[in-house]
TORTIKOL-509961 format. One line per field, with one value per atom (N, C-alpha, C, O): residue in three letters; x, y, z. Coordinates in pm, 1 decimal. Atoms other than C-alpha are relative to their C-alpha. Last residue first. Example, Ala and Ser with C-alpha at 12.3 -4.5 7.8 and 13.67 -1.06 7.14 Angstrom:
BEGIN
type (ser, ser, ser, ser, ala, ala, ala, ala)
c1 (-82.0, 1367.0, -77.0, -26.1, 89.0, 1230.0, 90.0, 193.6)
c2 (-119.0, -106.0, 109.0, 219.8, -119.0, -450.0, 120.0, 118.1)
c3 (-6.0, 714.0, 73.0, 89.9, 0.0, 780.0, 0.0, 66.5)
This chain:
BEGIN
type (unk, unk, unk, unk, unk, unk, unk, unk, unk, unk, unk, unk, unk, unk, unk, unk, unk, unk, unk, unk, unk, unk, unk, unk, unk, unk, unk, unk, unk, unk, unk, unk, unk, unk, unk, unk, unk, unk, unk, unk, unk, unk, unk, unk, unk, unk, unk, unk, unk, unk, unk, unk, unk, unk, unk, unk, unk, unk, unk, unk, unk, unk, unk, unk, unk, unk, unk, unk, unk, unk, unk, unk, unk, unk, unk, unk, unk, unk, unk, unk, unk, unk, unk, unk, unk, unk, unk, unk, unk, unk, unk, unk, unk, unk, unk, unk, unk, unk, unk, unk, unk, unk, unk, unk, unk, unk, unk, unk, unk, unk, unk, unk, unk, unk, unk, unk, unk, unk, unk, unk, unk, unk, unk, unk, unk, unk, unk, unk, unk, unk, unk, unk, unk, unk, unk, unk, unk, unk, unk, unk, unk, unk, unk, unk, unk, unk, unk, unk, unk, unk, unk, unk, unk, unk, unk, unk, unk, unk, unk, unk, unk, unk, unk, unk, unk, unk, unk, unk, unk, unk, unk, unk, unk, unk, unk, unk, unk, unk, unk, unk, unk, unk, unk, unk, unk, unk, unk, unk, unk, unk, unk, unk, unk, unk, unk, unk, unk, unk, unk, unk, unk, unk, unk, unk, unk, unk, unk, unk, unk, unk, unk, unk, unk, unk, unk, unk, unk, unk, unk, unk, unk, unk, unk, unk, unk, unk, unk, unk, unk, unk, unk, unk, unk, unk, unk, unk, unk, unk, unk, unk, unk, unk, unk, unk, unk, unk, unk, unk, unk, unk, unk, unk, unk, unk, unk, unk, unk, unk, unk, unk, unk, unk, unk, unk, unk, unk, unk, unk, unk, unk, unk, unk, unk, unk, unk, unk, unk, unk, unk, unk, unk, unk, unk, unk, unk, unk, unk, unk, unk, unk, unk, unk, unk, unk, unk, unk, unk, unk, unk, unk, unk, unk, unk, unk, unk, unk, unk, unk, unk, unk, unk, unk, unk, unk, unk, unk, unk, unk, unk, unk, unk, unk, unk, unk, unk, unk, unk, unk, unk, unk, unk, unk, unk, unk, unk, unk, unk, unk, unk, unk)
c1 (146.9, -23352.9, -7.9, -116.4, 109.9, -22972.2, -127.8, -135.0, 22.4, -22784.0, -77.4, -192.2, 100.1, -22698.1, -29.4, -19.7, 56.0, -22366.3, -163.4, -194.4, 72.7, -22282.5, -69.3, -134.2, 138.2, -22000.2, -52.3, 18.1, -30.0, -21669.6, -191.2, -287.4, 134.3, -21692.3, -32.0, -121.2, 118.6, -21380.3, -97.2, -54.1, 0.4, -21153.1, -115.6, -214.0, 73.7, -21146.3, 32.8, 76.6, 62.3, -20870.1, -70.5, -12.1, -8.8, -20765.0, -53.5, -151.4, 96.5, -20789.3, 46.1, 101.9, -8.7, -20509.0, -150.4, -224.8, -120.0, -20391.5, -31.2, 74.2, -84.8, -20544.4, 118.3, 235.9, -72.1, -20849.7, 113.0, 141.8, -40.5, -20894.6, 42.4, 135.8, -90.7, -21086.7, 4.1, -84.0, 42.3, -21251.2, 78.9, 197.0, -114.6, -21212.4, -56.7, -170.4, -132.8, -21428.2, 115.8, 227.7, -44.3, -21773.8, 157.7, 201.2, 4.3, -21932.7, 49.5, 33.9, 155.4, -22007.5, -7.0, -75.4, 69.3, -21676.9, -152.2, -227.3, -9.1, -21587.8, -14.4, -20.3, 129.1, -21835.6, 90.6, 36.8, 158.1, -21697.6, -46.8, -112.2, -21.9, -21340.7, -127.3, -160.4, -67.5, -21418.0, 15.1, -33.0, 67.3, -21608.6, 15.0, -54.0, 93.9, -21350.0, -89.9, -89.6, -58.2, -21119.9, -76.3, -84.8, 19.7, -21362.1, 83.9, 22.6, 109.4, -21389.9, -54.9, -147.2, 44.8, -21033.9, -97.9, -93.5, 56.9, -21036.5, 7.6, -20.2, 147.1, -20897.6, 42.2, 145.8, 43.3, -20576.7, -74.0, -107.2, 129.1, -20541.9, -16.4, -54.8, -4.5, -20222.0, -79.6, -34.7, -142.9, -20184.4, 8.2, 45.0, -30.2, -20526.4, 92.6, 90.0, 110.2, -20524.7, -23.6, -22.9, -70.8, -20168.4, -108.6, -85.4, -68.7, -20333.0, 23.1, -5.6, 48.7, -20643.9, 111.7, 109.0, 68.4, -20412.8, -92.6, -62.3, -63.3, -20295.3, -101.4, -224.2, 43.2, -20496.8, 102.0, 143.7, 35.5, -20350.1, 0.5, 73.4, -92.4, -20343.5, -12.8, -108.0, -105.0, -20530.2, 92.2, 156.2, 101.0, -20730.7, 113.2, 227.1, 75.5, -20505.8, -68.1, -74.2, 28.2, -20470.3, -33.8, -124.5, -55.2, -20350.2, 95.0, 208.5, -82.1, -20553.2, 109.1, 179.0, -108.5, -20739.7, 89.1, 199.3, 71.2, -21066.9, 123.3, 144.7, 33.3, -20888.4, -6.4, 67.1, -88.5, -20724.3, 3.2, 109.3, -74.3, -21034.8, 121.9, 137.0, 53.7, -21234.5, 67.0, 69.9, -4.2, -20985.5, -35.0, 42.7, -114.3, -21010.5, 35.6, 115.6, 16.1, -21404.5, 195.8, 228.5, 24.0, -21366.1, -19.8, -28.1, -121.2, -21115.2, -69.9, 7.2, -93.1, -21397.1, 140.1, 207.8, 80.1, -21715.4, 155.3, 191.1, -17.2, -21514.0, -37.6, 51.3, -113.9, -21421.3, 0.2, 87.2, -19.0, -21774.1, 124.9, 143.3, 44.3, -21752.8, 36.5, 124.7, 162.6, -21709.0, -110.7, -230.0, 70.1, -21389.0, -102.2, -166.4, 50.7, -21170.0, -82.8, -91.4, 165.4, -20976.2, -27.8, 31.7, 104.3, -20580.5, -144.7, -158.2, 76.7, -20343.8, -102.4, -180.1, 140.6, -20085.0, -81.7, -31.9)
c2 (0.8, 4329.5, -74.0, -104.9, 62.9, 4372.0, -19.0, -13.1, 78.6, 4685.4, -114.8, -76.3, -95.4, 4859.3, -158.7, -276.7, 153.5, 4848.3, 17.8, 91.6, 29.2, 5215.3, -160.4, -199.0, 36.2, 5212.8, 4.7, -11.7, 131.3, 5417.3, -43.6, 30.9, 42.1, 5745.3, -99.1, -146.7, 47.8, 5884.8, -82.4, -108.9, 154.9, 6057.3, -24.0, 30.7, 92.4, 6424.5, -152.6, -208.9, 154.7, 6576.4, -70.7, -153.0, 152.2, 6904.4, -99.5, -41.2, 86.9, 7270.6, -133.2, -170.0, 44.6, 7534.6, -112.7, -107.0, 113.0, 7615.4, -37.1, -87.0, -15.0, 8000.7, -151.1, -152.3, -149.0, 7874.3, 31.2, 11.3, -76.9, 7504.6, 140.0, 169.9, -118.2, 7391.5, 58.6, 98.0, -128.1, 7064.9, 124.4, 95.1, -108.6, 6827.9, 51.7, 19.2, 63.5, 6573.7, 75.6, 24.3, 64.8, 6645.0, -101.0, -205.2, 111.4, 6732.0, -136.1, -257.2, 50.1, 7051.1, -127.6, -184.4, -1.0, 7107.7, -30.2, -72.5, 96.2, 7026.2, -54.7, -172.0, 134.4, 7235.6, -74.8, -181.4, -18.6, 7568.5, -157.8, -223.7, 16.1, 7479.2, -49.3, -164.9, 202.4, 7464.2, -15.1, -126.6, 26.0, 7836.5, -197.8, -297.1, -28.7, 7992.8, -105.6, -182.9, 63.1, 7895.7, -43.3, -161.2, 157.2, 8026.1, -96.0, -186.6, 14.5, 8361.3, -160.3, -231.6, 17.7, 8381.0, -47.0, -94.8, -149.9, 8361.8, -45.1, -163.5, -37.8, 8077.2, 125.4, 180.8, -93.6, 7954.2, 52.8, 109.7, 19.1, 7604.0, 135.7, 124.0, 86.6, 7577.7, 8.5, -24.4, -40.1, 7953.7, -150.0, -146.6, -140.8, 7959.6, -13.6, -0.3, 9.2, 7639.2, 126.9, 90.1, 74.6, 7755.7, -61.0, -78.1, -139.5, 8111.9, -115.5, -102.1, -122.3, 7907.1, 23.1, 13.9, -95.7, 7631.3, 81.5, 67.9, -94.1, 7301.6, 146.7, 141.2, -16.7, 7039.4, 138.1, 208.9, -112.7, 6949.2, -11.6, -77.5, -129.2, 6587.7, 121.7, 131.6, -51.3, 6399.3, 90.5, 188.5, -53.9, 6164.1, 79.8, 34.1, 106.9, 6139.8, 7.7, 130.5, -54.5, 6352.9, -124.1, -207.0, -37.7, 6113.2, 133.2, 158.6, -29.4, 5912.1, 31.5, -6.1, 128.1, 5792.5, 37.9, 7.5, 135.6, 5985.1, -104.1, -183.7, 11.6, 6284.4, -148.2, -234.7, 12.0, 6335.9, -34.8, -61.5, 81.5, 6280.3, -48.3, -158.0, 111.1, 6518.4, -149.8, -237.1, -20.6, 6791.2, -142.0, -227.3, 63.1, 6713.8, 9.9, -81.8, 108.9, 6733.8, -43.3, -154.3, -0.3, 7097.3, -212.1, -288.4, -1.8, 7193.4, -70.6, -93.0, 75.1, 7117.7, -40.6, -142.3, 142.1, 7213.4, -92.7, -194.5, 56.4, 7546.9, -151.7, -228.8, 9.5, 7608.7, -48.0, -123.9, -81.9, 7571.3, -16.5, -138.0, 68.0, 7369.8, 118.8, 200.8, 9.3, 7480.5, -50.7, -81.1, -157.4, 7663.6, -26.6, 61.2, 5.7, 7300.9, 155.9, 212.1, -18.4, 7373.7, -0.2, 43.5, -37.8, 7336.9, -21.1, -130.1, 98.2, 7294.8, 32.3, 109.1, -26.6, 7533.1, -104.6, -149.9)
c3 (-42.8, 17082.9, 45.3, 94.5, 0.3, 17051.0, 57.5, 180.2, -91.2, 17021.3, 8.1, -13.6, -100.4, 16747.4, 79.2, 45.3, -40.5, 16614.7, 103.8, 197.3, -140.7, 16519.2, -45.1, -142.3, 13.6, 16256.1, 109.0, 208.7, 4.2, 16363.3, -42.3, -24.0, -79.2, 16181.8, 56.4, -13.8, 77.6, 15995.2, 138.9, 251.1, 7.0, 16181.3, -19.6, 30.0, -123.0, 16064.7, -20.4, -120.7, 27.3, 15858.4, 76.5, 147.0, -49.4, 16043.2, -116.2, -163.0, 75.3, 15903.6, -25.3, -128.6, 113.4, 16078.4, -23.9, 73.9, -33.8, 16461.4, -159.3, -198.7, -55.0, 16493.9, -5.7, 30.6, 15.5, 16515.0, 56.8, 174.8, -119.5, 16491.5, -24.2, -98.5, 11.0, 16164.5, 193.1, 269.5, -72.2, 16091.0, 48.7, 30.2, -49.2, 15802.7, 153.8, 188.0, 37.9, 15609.3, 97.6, 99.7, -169.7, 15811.0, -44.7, 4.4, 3.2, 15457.0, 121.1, 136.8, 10.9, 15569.8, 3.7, 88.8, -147.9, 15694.8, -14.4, 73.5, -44.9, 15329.8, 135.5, 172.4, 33.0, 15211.3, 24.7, -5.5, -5.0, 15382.0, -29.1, 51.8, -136.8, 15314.1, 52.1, 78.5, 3.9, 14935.2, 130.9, 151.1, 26.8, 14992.0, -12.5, 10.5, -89.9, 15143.9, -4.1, 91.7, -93.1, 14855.5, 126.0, 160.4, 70.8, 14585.7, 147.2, 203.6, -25.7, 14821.0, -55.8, -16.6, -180.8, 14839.2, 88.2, 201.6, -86.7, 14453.8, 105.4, 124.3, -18.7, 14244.2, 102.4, 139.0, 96.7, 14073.7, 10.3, -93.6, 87.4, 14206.3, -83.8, -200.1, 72.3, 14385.1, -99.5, -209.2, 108.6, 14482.6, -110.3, -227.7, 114.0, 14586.7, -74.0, -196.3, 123.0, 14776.4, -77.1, -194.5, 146.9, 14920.0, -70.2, -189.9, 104.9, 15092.3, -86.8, -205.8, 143.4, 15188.6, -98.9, -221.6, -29.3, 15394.0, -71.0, -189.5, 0.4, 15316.5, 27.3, 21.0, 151.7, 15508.9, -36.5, 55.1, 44.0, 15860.5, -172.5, -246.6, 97.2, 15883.6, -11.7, -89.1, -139.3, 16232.5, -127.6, -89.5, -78.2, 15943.2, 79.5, 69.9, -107.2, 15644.5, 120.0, 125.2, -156.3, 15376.5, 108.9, 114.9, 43.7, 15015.7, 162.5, 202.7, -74.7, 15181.2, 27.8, 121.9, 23.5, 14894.2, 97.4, 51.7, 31.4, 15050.3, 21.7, 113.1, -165.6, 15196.9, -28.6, 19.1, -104.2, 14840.1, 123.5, 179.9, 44.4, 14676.6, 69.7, 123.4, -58.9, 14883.7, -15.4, 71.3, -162.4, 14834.1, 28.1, 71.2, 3.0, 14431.5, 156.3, 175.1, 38.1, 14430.9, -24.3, -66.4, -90.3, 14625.9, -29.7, 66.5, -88.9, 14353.4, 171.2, 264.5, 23.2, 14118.6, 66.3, 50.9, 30.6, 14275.5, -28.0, 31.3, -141.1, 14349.3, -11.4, 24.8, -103.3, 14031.9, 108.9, 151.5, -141.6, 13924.4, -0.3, -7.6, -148.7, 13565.9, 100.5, 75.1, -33.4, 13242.1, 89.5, 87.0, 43.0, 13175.9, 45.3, 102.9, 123.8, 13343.7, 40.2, 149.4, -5.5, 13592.0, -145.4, -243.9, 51.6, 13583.0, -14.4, -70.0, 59.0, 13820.2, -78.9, -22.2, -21.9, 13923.0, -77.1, -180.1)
């Protein structure tokens, strides 16, 4: 299990090691992410802390979630080229 620091959000912090992992491509785009039950078991948190890291990384447009199939790694964003004037 990994440890959290006492004085920070849990979530903030497990949700700042997710991002990391996506980032250095630890996850890679098209990867299933591990699930709630093993972010809990890895980290040490609540259902509702878990929930909640999912939550903002779909916010952040790092992931997305098929029901029923698990929590994807999005492909990152190709640049938009904009057209010439």
């Amino acid at each position: 299990m990994i440890e959290l620091k006492p004085n920070q959000p849990r979530w903030r912090q497990v949700h700042a090691i997710m991002r990391v992992r996506i980032r250095t491509g630890i996850y890679k785009p098209g990867d299933r992410i591990p699930s709630i039950v093993a972010i809990i078991e890895e980290f040490g948190i609540a259902n509702a802390t878990a929930q909640k890291v999912m939550r903002a990384l779909r916010a952040d447009g790092l992931i997305h979630t098929e029901p029923g199939m698990g929590s994807f790694v999005t492909e990152p964003e190709e640049p938009q080229e904009s057209a010439p004037q």
